[in-house]
C-alpha positions, -999 to +999 in steps of 0.1 A: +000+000+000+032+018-001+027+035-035-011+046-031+001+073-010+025+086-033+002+091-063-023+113-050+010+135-030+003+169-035-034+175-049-052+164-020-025+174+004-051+200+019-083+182+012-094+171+044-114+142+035-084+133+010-062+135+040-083+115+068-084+086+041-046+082+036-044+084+071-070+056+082-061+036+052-021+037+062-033+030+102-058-003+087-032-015+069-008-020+095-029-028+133-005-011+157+016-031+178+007-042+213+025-016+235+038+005+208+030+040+215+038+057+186+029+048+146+045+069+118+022+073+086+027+096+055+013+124+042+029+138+011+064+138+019+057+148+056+054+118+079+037+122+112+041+103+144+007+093+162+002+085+201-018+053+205-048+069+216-046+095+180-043+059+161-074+042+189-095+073+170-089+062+137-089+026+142-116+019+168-135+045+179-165+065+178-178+098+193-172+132+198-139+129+210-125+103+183-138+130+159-121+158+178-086+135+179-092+128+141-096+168+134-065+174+153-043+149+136-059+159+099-050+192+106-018+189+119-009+167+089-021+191+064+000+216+081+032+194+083+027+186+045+020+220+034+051+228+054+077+198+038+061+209+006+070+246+007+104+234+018+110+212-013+094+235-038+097+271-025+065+276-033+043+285+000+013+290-019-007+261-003+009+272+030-016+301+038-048+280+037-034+253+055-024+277+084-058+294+084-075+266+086-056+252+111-058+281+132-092+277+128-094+245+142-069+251+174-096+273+186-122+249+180-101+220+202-095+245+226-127+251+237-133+211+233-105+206+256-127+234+283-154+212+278-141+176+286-126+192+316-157+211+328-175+171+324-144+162+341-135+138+315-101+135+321-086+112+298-102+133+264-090+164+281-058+156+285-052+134+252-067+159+232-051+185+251-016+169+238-029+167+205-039+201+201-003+214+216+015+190+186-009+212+160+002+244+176+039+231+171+032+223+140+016+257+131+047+272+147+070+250+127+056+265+094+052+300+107+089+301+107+091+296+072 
């Protein structure tokens, strides 16, 4: 499944629903290892490293807070791709709506992350809470561009 990934690499680099599929279809095709806790998978010529419970969302996992997890991981990977592929071509043009949109979407996890701790649900506030910080590092990352 190696090649699949390459062939579509930069059109649907920012199309979310393009992105979410590579992802889950990269994560199916290899279960994650008992114990591991991290899983790399590709996304243009960026890869991006998962926590278990990111990879649980994809996998296994239904309701508001696998959604949220999924969000965070498809944006930071769009970000992270837009970013390798500015750094390859030069060309930052896809750069600005991947940032804007990403931006977008840290505000929206932030106030998840407020609400899973107002319900007192620990373990989504914290996890997403870590996944939201690795999208603002990512949005850092390419702001220094």
């Amino acid at each position: 499944a190696k090649d699949t990934a390459k062939s579509g690499n930069s059109l649907n680099i920012l199309d979310f629903e393009g992105c979410l599929e590579q992802i889950w279809e990269q994560l199916i095709a290899v279960p994650p290892t008992r114990g591991r806790s991290m899983t790399t998978v590709k996304v243009g010529s960026a890869r991006i490293l998962l926590s278990s419970w990111e990879v649980t969302a994809f996998v296994n996992e239904n309701g508001p807070s696998a959604e949220d997890l999924r969000r965070a991981v498809v944006a930071r990977a769009i970000v992270t791709a837009a970013t390798e592929s500015a750094r390859e071509t030069g060309n930052a043009s896809s750069m600005e709506r991947a940032l804007s949109s990403a931006r977008t979407e840290v505000s929206r996890l932030q106030e998840r992350v407020d609400a899973a701790k107002q319900t007192k649900d620990t373990e989504a506030a914290v996890n997403l809470g870590i996944s939201t910080k690795r999208l603002i590092s990512a949005l850092d990352e390419a702001e220094k561009l």
